[in-house]
C-alpha positions in Angstrom: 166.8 174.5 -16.3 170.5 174.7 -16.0 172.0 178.0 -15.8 175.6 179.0 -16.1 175.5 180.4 -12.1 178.5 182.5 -12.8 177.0 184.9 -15.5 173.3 184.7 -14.7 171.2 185.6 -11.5 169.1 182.7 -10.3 165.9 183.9 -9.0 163.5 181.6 -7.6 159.9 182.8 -6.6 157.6 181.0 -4.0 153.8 182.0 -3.4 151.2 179.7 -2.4 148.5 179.0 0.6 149.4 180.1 3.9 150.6 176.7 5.9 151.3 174.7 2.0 155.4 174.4 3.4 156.8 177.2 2.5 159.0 177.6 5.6 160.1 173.9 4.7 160.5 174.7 1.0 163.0 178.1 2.1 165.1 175.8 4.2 165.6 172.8 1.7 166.5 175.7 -0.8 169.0 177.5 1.5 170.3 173.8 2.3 171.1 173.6 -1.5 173.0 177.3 -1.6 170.4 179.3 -2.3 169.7 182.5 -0.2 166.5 182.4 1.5 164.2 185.5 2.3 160.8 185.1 3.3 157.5 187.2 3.2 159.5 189.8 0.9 156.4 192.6 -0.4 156.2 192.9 -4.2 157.1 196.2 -4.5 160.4 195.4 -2.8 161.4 192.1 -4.6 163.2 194.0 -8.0 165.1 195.8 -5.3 166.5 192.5 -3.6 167.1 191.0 -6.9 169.3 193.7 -8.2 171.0 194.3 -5.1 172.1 190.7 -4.9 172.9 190.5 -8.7 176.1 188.2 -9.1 176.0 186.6 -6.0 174.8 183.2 -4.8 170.9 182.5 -6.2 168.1 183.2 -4.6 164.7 182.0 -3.5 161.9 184.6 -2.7 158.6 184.0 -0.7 156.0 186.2 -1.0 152.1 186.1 0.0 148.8 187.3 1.4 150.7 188.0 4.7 152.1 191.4 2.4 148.8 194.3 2.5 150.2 194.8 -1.7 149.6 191.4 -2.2 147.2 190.6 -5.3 147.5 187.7 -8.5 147.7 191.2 -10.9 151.1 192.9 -9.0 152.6 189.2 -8.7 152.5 189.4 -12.7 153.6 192.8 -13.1 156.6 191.8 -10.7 157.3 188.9 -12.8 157.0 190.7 -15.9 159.4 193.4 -14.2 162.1 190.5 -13.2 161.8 188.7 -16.6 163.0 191.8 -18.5 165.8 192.2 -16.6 169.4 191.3 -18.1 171.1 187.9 -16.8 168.2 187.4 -14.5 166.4 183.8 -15.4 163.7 183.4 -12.8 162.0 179.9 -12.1 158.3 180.6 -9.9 156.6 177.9 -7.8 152.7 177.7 -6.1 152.9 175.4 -3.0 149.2 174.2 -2.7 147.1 172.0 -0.2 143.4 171.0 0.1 141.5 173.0 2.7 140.8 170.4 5.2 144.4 169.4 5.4 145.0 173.7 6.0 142.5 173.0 9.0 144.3 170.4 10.2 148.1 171.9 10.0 146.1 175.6 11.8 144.3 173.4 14.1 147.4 171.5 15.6 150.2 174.4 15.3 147.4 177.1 16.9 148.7 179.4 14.4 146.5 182.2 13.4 145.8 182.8 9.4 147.1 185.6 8.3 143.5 186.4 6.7 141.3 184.9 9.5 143.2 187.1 12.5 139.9 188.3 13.9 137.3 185.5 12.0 137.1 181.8 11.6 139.9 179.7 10.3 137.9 178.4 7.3 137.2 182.1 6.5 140.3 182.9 6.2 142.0 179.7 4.4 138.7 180.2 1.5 139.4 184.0 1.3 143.1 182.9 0.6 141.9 180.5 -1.8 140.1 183.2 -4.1 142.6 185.3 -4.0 145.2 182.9 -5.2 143.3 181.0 -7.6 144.6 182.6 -10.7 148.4 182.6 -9.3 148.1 178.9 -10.4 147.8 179.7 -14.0 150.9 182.0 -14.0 153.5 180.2 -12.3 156.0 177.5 -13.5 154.7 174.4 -11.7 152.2 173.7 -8.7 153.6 171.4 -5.8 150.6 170.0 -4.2 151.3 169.3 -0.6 148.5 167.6 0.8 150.0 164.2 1.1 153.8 165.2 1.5 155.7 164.7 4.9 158.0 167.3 5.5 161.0 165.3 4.6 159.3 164.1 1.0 159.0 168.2 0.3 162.2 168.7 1.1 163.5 165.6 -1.4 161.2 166.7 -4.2 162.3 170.5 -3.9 166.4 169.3 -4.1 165.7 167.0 -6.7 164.2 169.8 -8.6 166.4 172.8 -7.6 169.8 170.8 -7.7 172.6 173.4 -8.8 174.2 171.0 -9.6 174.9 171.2 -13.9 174.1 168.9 -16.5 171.8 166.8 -14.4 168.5 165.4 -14.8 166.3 164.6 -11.9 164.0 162.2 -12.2 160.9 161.6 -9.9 158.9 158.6 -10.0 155.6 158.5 -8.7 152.8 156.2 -8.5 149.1 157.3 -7.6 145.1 156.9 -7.8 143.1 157.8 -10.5 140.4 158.4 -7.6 142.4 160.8 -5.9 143.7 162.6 -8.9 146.5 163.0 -11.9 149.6 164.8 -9.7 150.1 168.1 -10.4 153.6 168.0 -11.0 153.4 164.8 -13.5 155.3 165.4 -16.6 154.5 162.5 -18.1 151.6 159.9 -17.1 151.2 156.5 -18.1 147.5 154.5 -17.3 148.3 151.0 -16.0 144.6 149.9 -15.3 144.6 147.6 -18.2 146.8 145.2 -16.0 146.0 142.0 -14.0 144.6 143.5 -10.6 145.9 142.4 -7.5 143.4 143.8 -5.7 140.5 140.8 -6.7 142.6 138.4 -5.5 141.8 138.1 -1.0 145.7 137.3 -0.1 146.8 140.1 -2.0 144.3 143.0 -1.7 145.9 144.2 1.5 149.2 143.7 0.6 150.8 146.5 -1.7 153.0 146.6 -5.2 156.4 146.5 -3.1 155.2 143.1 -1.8 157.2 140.7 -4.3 153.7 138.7 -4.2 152.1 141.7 -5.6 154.4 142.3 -8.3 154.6 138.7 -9.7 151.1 138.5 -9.6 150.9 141.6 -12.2 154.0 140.5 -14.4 151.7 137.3 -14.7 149.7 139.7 -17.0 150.3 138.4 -20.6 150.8 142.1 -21.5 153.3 143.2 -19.0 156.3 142.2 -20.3 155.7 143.6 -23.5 154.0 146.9 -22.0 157.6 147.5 -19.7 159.7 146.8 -22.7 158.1 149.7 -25.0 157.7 151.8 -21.7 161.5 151.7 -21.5 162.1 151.8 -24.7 160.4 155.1 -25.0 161.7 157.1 -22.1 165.5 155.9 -22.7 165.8 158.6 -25.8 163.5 161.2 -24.6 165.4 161.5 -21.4 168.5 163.1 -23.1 166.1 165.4 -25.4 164.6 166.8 -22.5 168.3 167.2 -21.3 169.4 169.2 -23.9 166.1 171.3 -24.1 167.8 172.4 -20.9 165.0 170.5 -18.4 166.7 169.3 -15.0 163.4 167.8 -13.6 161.2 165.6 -14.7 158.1 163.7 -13.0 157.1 160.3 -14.3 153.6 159.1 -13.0 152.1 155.9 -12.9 148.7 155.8 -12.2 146.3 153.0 -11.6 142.1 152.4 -9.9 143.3 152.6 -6.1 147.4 153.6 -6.2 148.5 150.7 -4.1 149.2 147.7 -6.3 149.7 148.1 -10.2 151.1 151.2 -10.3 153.1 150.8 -6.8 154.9 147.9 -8.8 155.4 149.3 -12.3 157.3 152.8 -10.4 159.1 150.6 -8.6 160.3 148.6 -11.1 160.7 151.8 -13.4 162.7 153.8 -11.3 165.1 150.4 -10.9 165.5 150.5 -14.6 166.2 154.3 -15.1 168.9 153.8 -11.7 170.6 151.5 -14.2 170.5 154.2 -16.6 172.9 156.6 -13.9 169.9 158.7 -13.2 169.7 160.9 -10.5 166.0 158.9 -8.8 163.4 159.9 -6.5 160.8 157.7 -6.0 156.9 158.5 -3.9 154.0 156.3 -4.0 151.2 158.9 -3.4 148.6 157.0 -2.4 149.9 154.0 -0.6 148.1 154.2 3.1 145.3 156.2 2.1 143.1 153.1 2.1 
């Protein structure tokens, strides 16, 4: 949402699973102006916030590695922050699945802050229980399973942007195997298409291969299908605008993620660039194959 920065205190909240990116998310954030304090307890976090009221916004992280920590004080802080004056406060659960935890544990040698003296896996599904109903209270869940580093850190400035009167769009193509993103906004099914991937020249090959994509405009309803695709995002955009929305995720899904709906969020986020939007675009599920 864009707020006016000068008469209201910008508080953004991160939680989520221990080794998710949060240390990644605080330093894209600060990169954007924010200030950045990490592993701040809940009982403490009203303090901070009025002590820093009218300066630059700021970006919170708090989580399991606090002894206070528990879903029911993380709503009673929110609850606390929300009733304060000129405070608007945005929250945000940085997930991952736990194999991918294992992995990022395994290879740093960290220890988990719940598994000092037992197993890793103890540890990652004791967080996981703890957590689960965080999910249902916060403003949006950022799934990191899949993300490099880098594509966090583009996702998290589209969406956090200070910058007024700006919509960020995000284009992203995926799987239906492997899952509707969590962050999708609106989703559009493209598995009614021509499919590249019966065709033996073009099933390795993938939707930014201009092979690929002429072979699914070939589709007798593509043209047609783009056409009202188009035609219904150009005047929703501005609505969402002024409903005050700065981000917005546009997900195009088809079977595997790698040819129908690699091309249509290509060519989609060409047509909204045309438009003079701000756009990022990820294809998901390209390489997973």
């Amino acid at each position: 949402m864009n707020i006016p920065m000068n008469t209201v205190q910008r508080v953004l909240l991160i939680t989520g699973m221990s080794g998710a990116g949060k240390s990644v998310a605080l330093n894209a954030l600060e990169d954007l102006g924010f200030v950045a304090i990490d592993n701040v307890p809940l009982s403490l976090i009203t303090d901070v916030v009025e002590k820093e009221k009218g300066h630059r916004s700021l970006v919170i992280s708090t989580d399991v590695r606090t002894r206070e920590f528990s879903p029911e004080y993380f709503e009673e802080i929110l609850n606390a922050l929300a009733s304060m004056p000129d405070v608007h406060v945005d929250t945000l659960f940085l997930d991952c699945e736990e194999e991918k935890l294992r992995q990022r544990f395994t290879e740093t040698r960290r220890k988990h802050p719940l598994a000092m003296d037992r197993p890793l896996m103890d540890g990652i599904q004791a967080e996981q229980e703890m957590t689960q109903n965080l999910k249902e209270m916060v403003e949006l869940v950022l799934d990191t399973t899949d993300l490099k580093p880098a594509e966090l850190r583009s996702m998290l400035q589209q969406r956090y942007d200070m910058t007024p009167d700006a919509l960020a769009l995000n284009v992203v193509s995926f799987s239906y195997r492997r899952g509707v993103p969590r962050e999708a906004d609106l989703v559009f099914d493209v598995r009614f298409l021509r499919n590249p991937h019966y065709d033996r020249n073009l099933r390795p090959r993938t939707g930014l291969d201009a092979a690929v994509g002429a072979y699914v405009e070939e589709d007798p309803m593509f043209e047609e299908f783009f056409s009202k695709l188009c035609g219904l995002l150009v005047p929703l955009l501005p609505r969402y605008m002024a409903e005050g929305k700065s981000y917005l995720t546009v997900a195009v899904g088809c079977t595997g993620g790698k040819h129908r709906s690699v091309h249509v969020a290509q060519k989609l986020a060409g047509f909204l660039e045309k438009k003079a939007y701000n756009v990022g675009i990820r294809h998901r599920d390209v390489g997973q194959h």
